[in-house]
Phi, psi and omega in degrees: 000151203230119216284094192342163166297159174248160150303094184345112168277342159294325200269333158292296182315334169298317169288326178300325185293319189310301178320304167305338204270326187287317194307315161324315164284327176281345200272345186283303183266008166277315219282320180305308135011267193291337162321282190321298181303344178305302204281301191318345175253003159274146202278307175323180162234044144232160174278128180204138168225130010266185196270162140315319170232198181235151135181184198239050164301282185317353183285278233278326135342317183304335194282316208281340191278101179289311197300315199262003165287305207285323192281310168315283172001271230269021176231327176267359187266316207306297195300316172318287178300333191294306193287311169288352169273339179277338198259024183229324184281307183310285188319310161305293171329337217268286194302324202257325195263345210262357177235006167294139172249033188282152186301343190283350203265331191270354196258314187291304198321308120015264167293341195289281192315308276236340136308334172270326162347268125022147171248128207296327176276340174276354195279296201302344159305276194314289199293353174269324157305349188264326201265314181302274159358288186290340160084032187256125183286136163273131194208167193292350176278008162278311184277034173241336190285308185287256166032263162034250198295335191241021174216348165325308170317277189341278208299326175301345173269310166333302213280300205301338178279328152316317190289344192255010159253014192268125171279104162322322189281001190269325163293331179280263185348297148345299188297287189324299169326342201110318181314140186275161196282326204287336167267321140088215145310303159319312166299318193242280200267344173296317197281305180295321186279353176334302174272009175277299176357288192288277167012261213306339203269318171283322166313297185320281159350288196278337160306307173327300175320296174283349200301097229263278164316310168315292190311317193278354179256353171275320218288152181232155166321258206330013195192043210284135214238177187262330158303305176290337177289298186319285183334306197289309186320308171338286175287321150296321181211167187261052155351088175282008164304321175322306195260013121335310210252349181278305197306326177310272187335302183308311182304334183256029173251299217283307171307336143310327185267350207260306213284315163282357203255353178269330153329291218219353162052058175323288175337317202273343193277344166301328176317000000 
């Protein structure tokens, strides 16, 4: 009779650290969170945790706060155009690299990446020097630009892990009929590739959005951004409106990710 197995105790002990370490690291990005929507229903007019009372007074402020109305605007026009040029520049790029293996598609491949790389801040420098250099005015189409260039990766690592689930005999087939590559593309590789496409498009956005470094060296009066506004309230006064408008975001981040993870199976594209 052949004797259980016993379980390896390094390979337990291993998995118990790992396990702490993940909860741990979830509970540091959860707990900053669940503070701010906390502090955001108070009744005070300072941040304090926990609050003395409750109420949805700082919600109902948000209407009268003109500034981070006007600054939210111009961070969703900004991320809206942003998103649509990466995900019409990413998807090319997608196309030409993901299934080549020649040294230029890993070398383009390389650079496409080489924004997340980078330290967000010497980038958004470097790119305000160029623009300077160049003798280019900052306007929102520089910061649409700079956007750009740091959210273009997201859709090209989505699309490209769609494309490598894309089965070749549905395109040889496709081809045999008579079909042109450009119908296709339409026909064949747009649909299937459809939820990396919505990924990448949704990373870029909320990059786009939040985006800090970029924003505070391209941005102009004309582009006041919402992160950068939060910030600024921040530092002149401790504003619980701020943190009204923090609970907003989340709440409508956290119903975004519920609504793509439902979609386009965010998680797996991401990988």
């Amino acid at each position: 009779m052949m004797q259980p197995q016993r379980p390896d105790p390094g390979h337990v002990s291993f998995r118990l650290v790992m396990g702490l370490l993940a909860a741990l690291a979830i509970l540091l990005l959860v707990l900053p969170s669940f503070v701010v929507i906390v502090v955001s229903f108070t009744s005070s007019y300072s941040l304090r945790f926990p609050p003395p009372g409750y109420s949805m007074r700082w919600y109902a402020a948000l209407g009268d706060a003109w500034q981070l109305q006007f600054a939210a605007w111009n961070s969703f026009s900004v991320a809206l155009w942003t998103t649509g040029l990466s995900v019409l520049l990413g998807v090319a790029a997608a196309l030409a690299i993901a299934r080549s293996t020649s040294l230029k598609a890993k070398v383009l491949d390389s650079l496409f990446m080489s924004p997340l790389v980078l330290p967000a801040l010497a980038f958004g420098l470097s790119v305000l020097m160029l623009f300077s250099l160049a003798g280019v005015p900052i306007s929102p189409l520089t910061l649409i630009i700079g956007h750009v260039i740091v959210c273009v990766p997201y859709v090209i690592r989505t699309t490209v892990a769609a494309l490598a689930q894309l089965d070749t005999v549905l395109l040889e087939s496709s081809a045999s009929l008579g079909a042109s590559r450009w119908y296709s593309f339409r026909r064949v590789t747009l649909p299937l590739i459809r939820p990396g496409i919505l990924a990448g498009a949704f990373l870029a956005f909320m990059s786009s959005f939040d985006n800090v470094p970029v924003s505070l060296f391209l941005r102009d009066a004309r582009t006041d951004m919402l992160p950068i506004r939060m910030w600024q309230d921040l530092e002149g006064k401790l504003d619980v409106t701020i943190a009204a408008a923090s609970g907003v975001i989340i709440a409508l981040t956290v119903t975004a990710l519920i609504i793509m993870e439902r979609t386009s199976g965010l998680s797996r594209r991401i990988r």
